[in-house]
N, C-alpha and C positions, 0 to 999 in steps of 0.2 A: 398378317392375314389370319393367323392360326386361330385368335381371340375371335375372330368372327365365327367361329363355329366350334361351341364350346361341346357338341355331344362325340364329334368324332376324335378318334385314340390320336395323339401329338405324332404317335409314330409313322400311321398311315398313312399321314400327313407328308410327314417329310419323305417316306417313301417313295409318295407321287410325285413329289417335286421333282429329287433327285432321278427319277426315271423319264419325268419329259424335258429335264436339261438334257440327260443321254441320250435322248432321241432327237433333240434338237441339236446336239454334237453331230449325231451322225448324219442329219439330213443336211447340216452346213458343208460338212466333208465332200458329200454329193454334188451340195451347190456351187461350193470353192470364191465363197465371195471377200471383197478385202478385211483385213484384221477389221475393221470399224464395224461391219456391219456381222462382224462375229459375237464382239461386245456387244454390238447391239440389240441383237438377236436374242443372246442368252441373256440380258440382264431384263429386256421385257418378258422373256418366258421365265421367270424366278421372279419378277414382280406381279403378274397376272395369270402363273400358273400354267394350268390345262391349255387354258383358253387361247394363252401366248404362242404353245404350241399349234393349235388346231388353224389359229392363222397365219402361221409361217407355211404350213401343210398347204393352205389356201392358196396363199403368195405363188408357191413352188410348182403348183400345178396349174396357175392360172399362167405360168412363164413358160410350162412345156408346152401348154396349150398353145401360146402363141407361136412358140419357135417350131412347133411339128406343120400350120397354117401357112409359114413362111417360105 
């Protein structure tokens, strides 16, 4: 993915990855879901980035939503 955006520094790049994998460690920790969907999880938010994270974020609050409803 780095190739697709040839103006920004490689570093800032990897930067952000490695900080929404770590955010996405920690919201899994929160979650406590089975090892699969840890894999899961992390390997879509290191293939689609940002974006991997913003819909687990999605995911996680659409699950409190329902369970505070219930």
């Amino acid at each position: 993915m780095f190739w697709l955006i040839p103006m920004a520094p490689r570093g800032l790049l990897w930067l952000t990855l490695a900080l929404a994998v770590y955010l996405t460690v920690i919201e899994l920790r929160e979650y406590r879901p089975p090892w699969r969907w840890w894999v899961w999880w992390i390997s879509f938010v290191i293939i689609t980035h940002f974006i991997g994270y913003l819909i687990l974020r999605a995911v996680r609050a659409y699950h409190r939503f329902k369970h505070s409803r219930a």
